[in-house]
C-alpha positions in Angstrom: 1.1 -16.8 42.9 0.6 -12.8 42.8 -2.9 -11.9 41.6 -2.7 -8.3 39.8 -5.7 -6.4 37.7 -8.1 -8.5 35.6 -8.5 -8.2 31.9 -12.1 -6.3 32.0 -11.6 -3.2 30.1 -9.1 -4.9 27.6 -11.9 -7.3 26.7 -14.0 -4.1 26.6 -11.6 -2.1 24.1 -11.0 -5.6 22.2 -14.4 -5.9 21.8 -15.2 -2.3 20.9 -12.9 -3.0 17.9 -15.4 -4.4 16.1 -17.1 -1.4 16.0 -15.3 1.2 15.4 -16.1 3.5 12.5 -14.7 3.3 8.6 -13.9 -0.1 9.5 -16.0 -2.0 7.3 -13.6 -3.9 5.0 -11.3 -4.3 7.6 -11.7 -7.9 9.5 -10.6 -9.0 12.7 -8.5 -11.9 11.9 -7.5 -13.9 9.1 -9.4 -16.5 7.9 -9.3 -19.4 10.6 -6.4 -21.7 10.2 -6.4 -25.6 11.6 -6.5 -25.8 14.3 -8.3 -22.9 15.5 -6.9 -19.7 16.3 -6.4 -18.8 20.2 -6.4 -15.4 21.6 -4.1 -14.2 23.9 -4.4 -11.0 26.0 -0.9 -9.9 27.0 0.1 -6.8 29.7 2.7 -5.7 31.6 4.0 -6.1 35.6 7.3 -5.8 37.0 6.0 -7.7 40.5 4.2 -10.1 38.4 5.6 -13.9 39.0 4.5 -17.3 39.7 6.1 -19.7 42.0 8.3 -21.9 40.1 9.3 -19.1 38.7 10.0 -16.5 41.2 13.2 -14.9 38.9 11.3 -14.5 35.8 8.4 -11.4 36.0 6.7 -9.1 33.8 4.5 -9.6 30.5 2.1 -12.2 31.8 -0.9 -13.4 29.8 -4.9 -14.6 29.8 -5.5 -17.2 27.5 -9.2 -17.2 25.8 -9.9 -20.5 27.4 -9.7 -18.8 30.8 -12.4 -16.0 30.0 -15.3 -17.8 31.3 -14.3 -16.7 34.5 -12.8 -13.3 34.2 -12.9 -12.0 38.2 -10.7 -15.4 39.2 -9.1 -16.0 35.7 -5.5 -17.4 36.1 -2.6 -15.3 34.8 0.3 -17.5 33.0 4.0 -15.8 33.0 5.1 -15.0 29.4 8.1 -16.0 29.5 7.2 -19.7 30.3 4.0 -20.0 28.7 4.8 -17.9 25.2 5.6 -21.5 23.0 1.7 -21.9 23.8 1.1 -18.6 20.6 0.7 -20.8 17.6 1.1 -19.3 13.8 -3.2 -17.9 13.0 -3.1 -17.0 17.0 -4.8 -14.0 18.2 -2.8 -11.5 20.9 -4.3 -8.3 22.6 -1.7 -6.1 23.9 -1.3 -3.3 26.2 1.3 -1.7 28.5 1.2 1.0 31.7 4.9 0.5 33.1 7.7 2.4 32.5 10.4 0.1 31.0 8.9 -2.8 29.9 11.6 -5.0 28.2 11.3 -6.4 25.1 7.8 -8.6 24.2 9.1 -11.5 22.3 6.4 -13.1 21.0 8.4 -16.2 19.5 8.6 -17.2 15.9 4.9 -17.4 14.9 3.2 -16.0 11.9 0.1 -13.8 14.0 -3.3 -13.7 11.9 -4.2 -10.5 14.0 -2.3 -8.0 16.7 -4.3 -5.5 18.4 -2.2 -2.7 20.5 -4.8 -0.9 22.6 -4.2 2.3 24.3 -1.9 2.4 26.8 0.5 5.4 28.3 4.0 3.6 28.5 5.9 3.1 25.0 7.0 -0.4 24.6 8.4 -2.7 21.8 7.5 -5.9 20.6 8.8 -8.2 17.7 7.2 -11.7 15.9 7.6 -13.8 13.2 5.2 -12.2 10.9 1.5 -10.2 11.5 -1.4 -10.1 8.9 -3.6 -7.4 10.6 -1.8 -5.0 12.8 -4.3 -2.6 14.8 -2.9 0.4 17.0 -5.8 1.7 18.7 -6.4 5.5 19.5 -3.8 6.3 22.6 -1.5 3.8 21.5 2.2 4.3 21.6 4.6 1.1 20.0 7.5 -0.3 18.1 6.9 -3.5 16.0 9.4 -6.0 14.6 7.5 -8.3 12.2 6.7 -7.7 8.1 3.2 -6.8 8.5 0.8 -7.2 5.4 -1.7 -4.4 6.6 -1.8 -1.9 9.2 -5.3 -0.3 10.8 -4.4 3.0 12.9 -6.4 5.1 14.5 -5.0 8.5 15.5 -4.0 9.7 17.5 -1.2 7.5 17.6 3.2 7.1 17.9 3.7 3.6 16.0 7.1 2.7 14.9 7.4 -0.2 12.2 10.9 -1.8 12.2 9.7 -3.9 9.2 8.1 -4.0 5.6 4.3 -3.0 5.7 2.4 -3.6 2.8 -0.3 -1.2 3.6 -0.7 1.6 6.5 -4.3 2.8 6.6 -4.7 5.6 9.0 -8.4 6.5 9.9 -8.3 10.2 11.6 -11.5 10.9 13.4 -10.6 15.1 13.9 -10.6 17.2 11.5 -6.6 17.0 11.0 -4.3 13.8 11.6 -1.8 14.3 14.9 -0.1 11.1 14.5 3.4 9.7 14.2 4.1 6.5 12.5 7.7 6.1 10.5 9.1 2.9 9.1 12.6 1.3 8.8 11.3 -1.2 6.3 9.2 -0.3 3.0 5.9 0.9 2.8 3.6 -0.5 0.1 0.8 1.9 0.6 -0.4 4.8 3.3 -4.2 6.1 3.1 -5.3 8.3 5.3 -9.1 8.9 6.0 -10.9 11.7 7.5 -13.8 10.4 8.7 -15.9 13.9 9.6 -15.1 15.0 5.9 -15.4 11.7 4.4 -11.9 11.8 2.5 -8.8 10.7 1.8 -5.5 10.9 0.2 -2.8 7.7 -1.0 0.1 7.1 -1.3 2.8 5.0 -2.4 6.3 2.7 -2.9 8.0 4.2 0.0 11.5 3.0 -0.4 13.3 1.4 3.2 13.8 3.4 5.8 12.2 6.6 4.4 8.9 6.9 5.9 8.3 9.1 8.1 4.9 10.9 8.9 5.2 13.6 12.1 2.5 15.0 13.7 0.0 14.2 11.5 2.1 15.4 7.7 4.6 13.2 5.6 7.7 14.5 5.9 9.7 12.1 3.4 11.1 13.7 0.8 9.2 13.3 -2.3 11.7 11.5 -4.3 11.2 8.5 -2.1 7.6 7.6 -3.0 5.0 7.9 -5.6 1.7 9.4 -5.9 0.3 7.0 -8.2 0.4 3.3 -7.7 1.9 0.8 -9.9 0.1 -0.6 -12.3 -1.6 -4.0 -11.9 0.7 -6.1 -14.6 -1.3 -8.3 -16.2 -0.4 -12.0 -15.7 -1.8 -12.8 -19.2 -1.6 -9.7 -21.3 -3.6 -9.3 -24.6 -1.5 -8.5 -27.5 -2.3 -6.6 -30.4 -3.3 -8.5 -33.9 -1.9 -5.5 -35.6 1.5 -3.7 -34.7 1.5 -0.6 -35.9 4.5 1.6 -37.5 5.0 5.0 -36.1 3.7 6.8 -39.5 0.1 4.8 -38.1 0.0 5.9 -34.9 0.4 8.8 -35.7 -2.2 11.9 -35.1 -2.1 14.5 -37.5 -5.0 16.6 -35.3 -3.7 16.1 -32.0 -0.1 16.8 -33.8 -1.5 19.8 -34.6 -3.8 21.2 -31.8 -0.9 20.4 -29.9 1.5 23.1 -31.7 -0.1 25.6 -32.8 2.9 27.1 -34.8 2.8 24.0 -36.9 -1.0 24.4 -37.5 -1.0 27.5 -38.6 1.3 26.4 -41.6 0.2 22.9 -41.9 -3.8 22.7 -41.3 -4.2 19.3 -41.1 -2.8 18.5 -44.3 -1.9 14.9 -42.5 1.5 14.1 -45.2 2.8 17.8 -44.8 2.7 17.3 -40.9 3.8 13.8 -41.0 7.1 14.8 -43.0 7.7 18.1 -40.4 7.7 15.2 -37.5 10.0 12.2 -38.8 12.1 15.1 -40.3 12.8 17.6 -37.1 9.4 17.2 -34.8 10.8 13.6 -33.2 14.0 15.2 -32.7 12.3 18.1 -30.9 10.7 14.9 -28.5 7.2 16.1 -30.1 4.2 14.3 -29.4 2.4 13.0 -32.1 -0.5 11.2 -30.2 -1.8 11.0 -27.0 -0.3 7.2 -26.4 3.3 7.2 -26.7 6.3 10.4 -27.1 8.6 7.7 -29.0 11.6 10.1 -28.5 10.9 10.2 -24.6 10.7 7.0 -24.7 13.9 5.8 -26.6 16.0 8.1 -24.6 14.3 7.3 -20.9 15.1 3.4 -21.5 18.7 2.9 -22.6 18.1 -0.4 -22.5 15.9 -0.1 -25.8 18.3 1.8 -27.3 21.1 0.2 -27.6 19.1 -2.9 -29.1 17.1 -0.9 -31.4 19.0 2.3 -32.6 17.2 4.8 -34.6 14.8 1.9 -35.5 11.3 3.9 -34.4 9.0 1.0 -35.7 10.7 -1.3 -33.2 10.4 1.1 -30.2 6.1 1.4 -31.1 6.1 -2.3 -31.3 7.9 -2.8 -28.2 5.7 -0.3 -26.4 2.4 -1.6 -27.3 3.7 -5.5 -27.0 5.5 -5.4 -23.7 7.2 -2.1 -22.6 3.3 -1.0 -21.5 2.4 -3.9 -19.3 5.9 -3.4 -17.7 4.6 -0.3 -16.4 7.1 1.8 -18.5 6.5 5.4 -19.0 5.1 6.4 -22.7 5.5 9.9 -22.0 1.9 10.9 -22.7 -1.2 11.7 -20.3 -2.4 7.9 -21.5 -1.7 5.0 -19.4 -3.3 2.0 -21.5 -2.8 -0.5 -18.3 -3.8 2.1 -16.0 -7.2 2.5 -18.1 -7.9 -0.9 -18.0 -7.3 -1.3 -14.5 -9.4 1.3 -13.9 -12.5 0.2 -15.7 -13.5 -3.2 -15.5 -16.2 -2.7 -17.9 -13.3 -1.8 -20.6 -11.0 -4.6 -19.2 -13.8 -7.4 -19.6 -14.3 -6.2 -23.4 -10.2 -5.2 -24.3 -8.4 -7.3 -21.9 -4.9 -5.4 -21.8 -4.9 -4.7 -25.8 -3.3 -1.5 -25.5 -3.9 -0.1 -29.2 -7.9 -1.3 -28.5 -7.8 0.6 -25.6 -6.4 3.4 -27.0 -8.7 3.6 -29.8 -11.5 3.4 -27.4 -10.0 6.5 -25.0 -9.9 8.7 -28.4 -13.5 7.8 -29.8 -15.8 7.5 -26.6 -13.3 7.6 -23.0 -12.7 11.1 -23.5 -16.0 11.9 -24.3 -17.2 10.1 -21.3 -15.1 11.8 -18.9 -12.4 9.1 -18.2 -9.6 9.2 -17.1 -6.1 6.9 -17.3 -4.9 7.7 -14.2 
């Protein structure tokens, strides 16, 4: 059998993983599965072969069990031994050669794939990954739905699958990475560790993302800047479901336009009649939680069942069309607020008018926020 290079400093970088900065909530691997997980420390070598199998060469691998004796540890060939990756296994990966073919990993759900650096792009597919790291220096392309990604830039990572999350930690003052995705992307953060900041965001759609040289250069129709709202799987219902005429807001109606106020005052009944008559028609708000108009005519769906019925479009809204995550038109979110403030949640569950009330007597006061 051909000996070749030893494993040292990929056990070295492996194990510096573990203590890299901002890294915190990350964890190394899944939780243990039965039977334990194995790691497996995979590189690349055109000469490499073993005797049976002089026609085979290439991506070779050290299997954990062999560590105790890392100078004389024995290399296995890939290509035979791969069946031995179980799903929950472990692999450690790295490349130097110029045209390394494909790294088939098999059909195996990994629990943690660690790409260290390495000066030759290379590609690689598996059944599934749970925590994909590419180390600083890394160049790859990976084939597998991954459910969260840990890179640290400088970095070129392609992801041919869907990726959950992306969490890119830049060490320098400005990110020079470059990631894209042919899947979708449920998430990117990237943190600036010297300044101690970040930016999100989210719902890119498939095949879209694309971040160059350290700025994301999708085109802002294909993501959002907010995340979706955590839908409730149990959501709290109102006791009481208001009618338009009492949700509506004859001070906000008119702080909000001042041509109206200085006619009207607050005489609530004059304003009332100026917004069923031509205000709604105007798509007026007349409270801070839902533009009714907006949001009659931004779900067709609605309207055709309910017409010019605007009772039935409040109701829906503060029953259902809220915890769907539709839009109310308004700078309120009433699932967004509860998601935001488990203190509120815990008291108000997802009872949007409670909510509500409590953003317009103390939240605003307080300084939050929906959003």
């Amino acid at each position: 059998m051909k000996r070749i290079k030893t494993f040292v400093t990929m056990f070295a970088a492996a194990a510096a993983l573990i203590l890299l900065p901002d890294i915190s909530t990350l964890k190394a691997s899944a939780a243990a599965p039965t039977p334990a997980p194995t790691t497996f420390y995979i590189d690349y070598d055109p000469d490499f072969y073993i005797d049976e199998y002089p026609n085979q060469r290439g991506w070779y691998v050290l299997v954990e069990a062999d560590m105790e004796d890392k100078e004389n540890a024995e290399q296995k060939l890939l290509q035979v031994y791969y069946n031995l990756v179980k799903d929950g296994d472990i692999v450690v990966v790295s490349n130097f050669h110029e045209k390394a073919p494909l790294l088939d990993l098999g059909d195996v759900r990994l629990s943690n794939v660690t790409v260290l650096q390495n000066s030759q792009f290379f590609m690689f597919e598996a059944s599934q990954i749970e925590d994909f790291f590419a180390l600083s220096g890394s160049a790859c392309s990976v084939t597998a739905p991954i459910t969260n990604a840990y890179v640290y830039d400088p970095t070129l990572t392609n992801f041919n699958g869907d990726v959950q999350n992306i969490h890119l930690n830049v060490d320098g003052g400005e990110a020079t990475s470059t990631m894209g995705c042919g899947g979708t992307v449920g998430s990117l953060t990237v943190h600036f560790t010297q300044s101690n900041t970040s930016y999100s965001l989210y719902d890119f759609k498939k095949d879209t993302f694309a971040f160059e040289e350290g700025y994301v250069t999708t085109n802002p129709y294909f993501f959002s800047t907010s995340p979706r709202p955590i839908i409730p799987t149990t959501p709290t219902v109102p006791t009481v479901i208001p009618t338009l005429k009492d949700l509506f807001d004859e001070h906000y109606y008119a702080d909000k336009y001042p041509d109206l106020k200085a006619i009207y005052g607050y005489n609530r009944e004059a304003l009332w009649t100026h917004y069923i008559t031509s205000g709604i028609n105007e798509f007026r708000s007349m409270n801070s939680l839902l533009n009714v108009a907006n949001y009659r005519y931004q779900y067709p769906d609605l309207s055709k069942v309910y017409g010019d019925n605007w009772d039935a479009y409040v109701a829906h809204y503060v029953t259902s069309g809220a915890l769907e995550g539709r839009d109310p038109g308004t700078e309120f979110n009433a699932v967004g607020y509860a998601n935001k403030y488990a203190d509120l949640r815990a008291i108000f569950g997802y009872d949007v008018m409670a909510l509500w009330q409590h953003y317009k007597t103390a939240g605003i006061a307080e300084g939050r926020t929906s959003s």
